[in-house]
N, CA, C and O atoms as a GROMACS GRO file, in nm:
protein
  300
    1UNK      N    1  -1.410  -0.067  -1.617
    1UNK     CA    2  -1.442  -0.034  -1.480
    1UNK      C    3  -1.336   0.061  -1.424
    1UNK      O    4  -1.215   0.050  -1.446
    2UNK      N    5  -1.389   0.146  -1.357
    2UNK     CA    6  -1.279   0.275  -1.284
    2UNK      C    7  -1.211   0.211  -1.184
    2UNK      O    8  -1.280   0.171  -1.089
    3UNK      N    9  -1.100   0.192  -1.181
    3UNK     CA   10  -0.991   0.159  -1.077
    3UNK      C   11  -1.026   0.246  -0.908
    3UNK      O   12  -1.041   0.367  -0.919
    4UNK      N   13  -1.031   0.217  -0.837
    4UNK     CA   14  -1.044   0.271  -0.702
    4UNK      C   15  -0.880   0.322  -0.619
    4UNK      O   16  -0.772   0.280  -0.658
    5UNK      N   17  -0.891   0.381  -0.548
    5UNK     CA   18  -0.808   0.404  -0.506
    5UNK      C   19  -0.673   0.315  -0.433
    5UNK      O   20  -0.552   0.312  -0.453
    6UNK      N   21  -0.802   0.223  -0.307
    6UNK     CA   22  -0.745   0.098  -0.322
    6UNK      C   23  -0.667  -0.013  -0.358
    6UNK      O   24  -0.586  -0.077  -0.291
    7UNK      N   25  -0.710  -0.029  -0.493
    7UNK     CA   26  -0.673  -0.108  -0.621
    7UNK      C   27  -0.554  -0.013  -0.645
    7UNK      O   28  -0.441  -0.057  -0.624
    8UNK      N   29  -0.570   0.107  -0.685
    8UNK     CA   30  -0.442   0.177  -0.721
    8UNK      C   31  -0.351   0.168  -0.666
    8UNK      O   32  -0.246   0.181  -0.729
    9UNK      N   33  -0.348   0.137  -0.500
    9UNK     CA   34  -0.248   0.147  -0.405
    9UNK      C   35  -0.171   0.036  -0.415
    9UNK      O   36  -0.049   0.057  -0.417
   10UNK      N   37  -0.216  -0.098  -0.422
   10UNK     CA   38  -0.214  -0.219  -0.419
   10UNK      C   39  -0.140  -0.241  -0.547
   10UNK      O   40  -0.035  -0.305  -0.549
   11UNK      N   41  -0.198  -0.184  -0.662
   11UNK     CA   42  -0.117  -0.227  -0.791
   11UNK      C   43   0.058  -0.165  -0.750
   11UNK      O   44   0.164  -0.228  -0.751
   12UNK      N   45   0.030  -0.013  -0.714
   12UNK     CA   46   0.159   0.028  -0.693
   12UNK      C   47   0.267  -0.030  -0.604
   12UNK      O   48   0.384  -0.034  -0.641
   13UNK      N   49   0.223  -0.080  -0.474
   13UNK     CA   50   0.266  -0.132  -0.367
   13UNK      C   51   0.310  -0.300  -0.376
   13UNK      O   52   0.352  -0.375  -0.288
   14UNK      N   53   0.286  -0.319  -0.498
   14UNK     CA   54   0.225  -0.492  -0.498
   14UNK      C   55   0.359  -0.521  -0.501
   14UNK      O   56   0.378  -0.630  -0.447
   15UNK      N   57   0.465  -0.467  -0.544
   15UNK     CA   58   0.599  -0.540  -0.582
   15UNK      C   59   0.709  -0.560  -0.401
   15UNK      O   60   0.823  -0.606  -0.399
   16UNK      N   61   0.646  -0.518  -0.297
   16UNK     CA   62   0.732  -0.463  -0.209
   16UNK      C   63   0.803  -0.459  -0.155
   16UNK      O   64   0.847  -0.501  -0.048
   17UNK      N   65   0.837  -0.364  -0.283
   17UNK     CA   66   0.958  -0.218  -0.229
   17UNK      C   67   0.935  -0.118  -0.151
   17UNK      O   68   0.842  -0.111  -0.070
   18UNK      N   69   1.032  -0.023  -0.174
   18UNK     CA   70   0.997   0.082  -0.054
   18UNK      C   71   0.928   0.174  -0.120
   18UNK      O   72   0.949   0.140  -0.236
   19UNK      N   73   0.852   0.279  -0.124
   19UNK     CA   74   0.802   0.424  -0.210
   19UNK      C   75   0.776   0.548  -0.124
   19UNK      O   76   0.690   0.550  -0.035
   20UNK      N   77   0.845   0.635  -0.151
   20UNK     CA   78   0.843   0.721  -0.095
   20UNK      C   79   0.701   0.819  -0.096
   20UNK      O   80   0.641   0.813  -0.202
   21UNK      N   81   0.652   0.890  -0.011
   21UNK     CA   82   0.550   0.933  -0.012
   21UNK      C   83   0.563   1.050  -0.142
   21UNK      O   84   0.458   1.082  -0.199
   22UNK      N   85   0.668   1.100  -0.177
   22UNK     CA   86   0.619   1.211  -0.299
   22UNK      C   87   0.571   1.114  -0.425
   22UNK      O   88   0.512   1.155  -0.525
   23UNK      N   89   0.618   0.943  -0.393
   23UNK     CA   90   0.539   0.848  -0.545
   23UNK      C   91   0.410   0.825  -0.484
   23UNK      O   92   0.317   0.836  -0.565
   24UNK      N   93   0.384   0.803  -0.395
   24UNK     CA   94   0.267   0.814  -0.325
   24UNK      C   95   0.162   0.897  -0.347
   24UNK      O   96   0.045   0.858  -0.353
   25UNK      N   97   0.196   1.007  -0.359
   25UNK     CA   98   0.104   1.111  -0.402
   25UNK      C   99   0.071   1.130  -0.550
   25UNK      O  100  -0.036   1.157  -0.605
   26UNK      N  101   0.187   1.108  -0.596
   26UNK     CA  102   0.185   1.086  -0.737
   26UNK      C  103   0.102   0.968  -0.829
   26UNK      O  104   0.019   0.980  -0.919
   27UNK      N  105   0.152   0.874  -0.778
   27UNK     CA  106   0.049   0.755  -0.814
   27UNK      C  107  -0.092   0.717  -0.760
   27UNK      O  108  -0.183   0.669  -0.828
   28UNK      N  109  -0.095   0.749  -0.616
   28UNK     CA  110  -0.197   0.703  -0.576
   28UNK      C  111  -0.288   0.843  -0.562
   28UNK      O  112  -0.371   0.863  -0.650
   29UNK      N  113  -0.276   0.942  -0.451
   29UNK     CA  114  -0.363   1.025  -0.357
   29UNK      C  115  -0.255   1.122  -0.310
   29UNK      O  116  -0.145   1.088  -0.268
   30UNK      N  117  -0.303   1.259  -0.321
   30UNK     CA  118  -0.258   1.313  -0.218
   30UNK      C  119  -0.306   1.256  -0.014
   30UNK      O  120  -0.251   1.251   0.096
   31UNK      N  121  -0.391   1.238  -0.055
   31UNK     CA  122  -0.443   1.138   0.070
   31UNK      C  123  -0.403   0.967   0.056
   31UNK      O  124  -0.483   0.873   0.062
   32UNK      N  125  -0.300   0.963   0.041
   32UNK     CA  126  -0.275   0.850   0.021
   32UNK      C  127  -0.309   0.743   0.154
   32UNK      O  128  -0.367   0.635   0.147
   33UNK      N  129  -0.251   0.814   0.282
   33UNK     CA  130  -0.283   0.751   0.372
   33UNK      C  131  -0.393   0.682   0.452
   33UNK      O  132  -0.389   0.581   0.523
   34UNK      N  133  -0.530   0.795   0.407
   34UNK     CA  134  -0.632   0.764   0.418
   34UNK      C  135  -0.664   0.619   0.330
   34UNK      O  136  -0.694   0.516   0.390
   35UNK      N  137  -0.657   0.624   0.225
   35UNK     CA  138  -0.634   0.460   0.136
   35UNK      C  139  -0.532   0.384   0.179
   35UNK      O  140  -0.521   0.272   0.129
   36UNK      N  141  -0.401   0.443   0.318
   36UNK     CA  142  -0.394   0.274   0.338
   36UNK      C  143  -0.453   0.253   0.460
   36UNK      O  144  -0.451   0.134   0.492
   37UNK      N  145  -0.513   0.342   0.555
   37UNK     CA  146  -0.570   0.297   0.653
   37UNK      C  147  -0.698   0.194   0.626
   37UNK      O  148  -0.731   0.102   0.702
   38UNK      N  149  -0.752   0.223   0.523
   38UNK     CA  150  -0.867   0.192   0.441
   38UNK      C  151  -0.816   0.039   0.428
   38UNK      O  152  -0.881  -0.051   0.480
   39UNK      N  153  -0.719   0.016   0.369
   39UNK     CA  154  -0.678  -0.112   0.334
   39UNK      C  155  -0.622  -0.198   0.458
   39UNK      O  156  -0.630  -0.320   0.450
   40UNK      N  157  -0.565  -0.137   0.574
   40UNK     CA  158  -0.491  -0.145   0.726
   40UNK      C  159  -0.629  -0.241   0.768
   40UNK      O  160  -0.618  -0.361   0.793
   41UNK      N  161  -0.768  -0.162   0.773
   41UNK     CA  162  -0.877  -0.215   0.828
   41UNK      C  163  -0.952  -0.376   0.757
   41UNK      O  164  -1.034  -0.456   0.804
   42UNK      N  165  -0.865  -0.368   0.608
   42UNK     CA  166  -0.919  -0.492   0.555
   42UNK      C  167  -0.812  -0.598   0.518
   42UNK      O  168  -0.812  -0.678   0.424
   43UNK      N  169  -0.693  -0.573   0.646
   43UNK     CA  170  -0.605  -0.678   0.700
   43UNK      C  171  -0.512  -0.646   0.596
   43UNK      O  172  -0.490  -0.753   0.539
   44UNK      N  173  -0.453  -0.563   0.546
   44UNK     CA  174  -0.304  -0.554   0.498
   44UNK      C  175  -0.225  -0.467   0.624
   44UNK      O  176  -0.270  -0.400   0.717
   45UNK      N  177  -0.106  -0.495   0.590
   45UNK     CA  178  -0.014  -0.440   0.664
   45UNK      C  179   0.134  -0.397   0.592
   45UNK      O  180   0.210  -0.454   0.515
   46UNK      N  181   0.134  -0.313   0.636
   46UNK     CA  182   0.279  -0.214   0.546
   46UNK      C  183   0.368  -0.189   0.654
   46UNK      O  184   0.338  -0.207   0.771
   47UNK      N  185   0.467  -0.151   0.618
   47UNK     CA  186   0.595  -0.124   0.723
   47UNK      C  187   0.645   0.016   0.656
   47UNK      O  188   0.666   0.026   0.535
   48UNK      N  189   0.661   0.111   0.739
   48UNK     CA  190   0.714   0.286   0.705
   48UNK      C  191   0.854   0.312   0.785
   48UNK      O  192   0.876   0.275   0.901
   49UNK      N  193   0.927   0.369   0.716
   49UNK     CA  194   1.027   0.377   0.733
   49UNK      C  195   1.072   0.518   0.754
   49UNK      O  196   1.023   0.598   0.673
   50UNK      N  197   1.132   0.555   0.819
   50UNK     CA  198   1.177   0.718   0.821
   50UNK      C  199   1.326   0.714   0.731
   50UNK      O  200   1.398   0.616   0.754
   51UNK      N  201   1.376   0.816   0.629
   51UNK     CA  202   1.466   0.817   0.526
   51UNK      C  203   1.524   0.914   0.541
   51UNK      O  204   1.637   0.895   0.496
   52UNK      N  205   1.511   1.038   0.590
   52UNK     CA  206   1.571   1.182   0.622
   52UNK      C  207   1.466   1.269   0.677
   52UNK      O  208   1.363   1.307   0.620
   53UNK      N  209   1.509   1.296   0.796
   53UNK     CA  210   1.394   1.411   0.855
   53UNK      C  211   1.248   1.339   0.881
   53UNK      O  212   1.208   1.239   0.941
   54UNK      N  213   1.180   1.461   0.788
   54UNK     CA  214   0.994   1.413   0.828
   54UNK      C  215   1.028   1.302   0.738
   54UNK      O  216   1.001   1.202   0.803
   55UNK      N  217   1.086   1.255   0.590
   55UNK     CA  218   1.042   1.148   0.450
   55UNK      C  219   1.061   1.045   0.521
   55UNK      O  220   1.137   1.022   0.614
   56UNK      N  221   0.965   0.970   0.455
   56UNK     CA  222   0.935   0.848   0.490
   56UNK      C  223   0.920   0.761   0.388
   56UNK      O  224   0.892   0.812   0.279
   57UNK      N  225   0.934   0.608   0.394
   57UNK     CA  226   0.902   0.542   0.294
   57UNK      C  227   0.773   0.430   0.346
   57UNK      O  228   0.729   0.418   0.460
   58UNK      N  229   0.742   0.377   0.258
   58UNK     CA  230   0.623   0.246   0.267
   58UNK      C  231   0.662   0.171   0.174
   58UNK      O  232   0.731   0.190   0.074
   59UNK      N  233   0.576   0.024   0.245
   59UNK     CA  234   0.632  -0.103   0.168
   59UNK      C  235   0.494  -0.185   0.234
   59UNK      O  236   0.463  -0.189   0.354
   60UNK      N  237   0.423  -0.246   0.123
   60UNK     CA  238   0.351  -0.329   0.179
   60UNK      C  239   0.388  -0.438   0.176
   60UNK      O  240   0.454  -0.492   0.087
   61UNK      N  241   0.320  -0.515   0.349
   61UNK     CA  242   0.401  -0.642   0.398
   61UNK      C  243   0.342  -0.742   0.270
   61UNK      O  244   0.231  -0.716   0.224
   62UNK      N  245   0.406  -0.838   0.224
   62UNK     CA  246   0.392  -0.921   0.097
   62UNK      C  247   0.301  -1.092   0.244
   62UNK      O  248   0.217  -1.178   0.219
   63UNK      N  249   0.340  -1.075   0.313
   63UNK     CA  250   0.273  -1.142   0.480
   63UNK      C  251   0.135  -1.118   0.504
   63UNK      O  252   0.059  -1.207   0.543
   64UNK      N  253   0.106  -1.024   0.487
   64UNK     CA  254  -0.046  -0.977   0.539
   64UNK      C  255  -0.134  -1.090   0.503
   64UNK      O  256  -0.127  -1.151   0.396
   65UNK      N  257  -0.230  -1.117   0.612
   65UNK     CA  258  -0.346  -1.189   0.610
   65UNK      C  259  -0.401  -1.189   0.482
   65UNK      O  260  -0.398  -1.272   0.391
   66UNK      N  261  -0.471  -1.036   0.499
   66UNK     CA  262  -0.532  -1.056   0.318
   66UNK      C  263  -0.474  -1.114   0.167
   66UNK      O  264  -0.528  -1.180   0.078
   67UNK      N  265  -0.348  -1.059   0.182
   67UNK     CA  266  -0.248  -1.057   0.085
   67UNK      C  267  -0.293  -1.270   0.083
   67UNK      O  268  -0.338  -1.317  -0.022
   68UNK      N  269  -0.280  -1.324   0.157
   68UNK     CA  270  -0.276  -1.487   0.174
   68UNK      C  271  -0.394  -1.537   0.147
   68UNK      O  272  -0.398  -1.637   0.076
   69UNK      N  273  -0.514  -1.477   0.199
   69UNK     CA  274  -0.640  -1.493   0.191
   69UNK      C  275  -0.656  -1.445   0.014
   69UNK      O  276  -0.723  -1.518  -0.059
   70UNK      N  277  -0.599  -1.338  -0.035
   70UNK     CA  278  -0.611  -1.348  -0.237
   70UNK      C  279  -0.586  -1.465  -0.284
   70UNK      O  280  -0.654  -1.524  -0.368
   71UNK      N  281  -0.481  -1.506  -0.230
   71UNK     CA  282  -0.360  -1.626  -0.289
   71UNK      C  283  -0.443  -1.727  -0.299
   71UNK      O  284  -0.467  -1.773  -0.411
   72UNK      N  285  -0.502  -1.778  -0.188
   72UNK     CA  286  -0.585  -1.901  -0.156
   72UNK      C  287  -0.722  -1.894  -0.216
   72UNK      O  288  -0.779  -1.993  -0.262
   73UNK      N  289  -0.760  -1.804  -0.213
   73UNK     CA  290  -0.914  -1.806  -0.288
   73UNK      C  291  -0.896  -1.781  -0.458
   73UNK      O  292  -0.983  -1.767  -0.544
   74UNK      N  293  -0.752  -1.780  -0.470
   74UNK     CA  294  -0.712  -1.733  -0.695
   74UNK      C  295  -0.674  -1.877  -0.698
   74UNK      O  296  -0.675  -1.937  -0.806
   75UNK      N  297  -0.648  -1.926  -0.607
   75UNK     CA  298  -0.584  -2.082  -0.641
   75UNK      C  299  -0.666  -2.198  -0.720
   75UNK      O  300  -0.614  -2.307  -0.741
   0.00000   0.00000   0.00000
């Protein structure tokens, strides 16, 4: 089965740390953001960080609703 973008984000993000948007693009999307708003709407939540200037980093919250709602329904 083809991995989604989603899924891609999530595998990358799953450990969370911080990633800077040039791994971002790299791993996931140049539209990366659009896939996490995508994921924002189905109750995850990330925290962005400013690092120098415009760079920024992301970290998805390991807290998020959904993230709890996996846990409980793999149990």
């Amino acid at each position: 089965m083809k991995e989604n973008l989603a899924d891609r984000m999530l595998e990358v993000m799953s450990d969370a740390c911080w990633h800077s948007t040039d791994e971002l693009v790299e791993k996931v999307s140049h539209r990366f953001s659009a896939t996490m708003h995508v994921l924002k709407k189905r109750g995850y939540q990330f925290d962005k960080r400013r690092i120098q200037g415009q760079q920024h980093e992301y970290r998805l919250v390991i807290e998020s609703k959904a993230i709890a709602s996996l846990t409980i329904s793999n149990a």
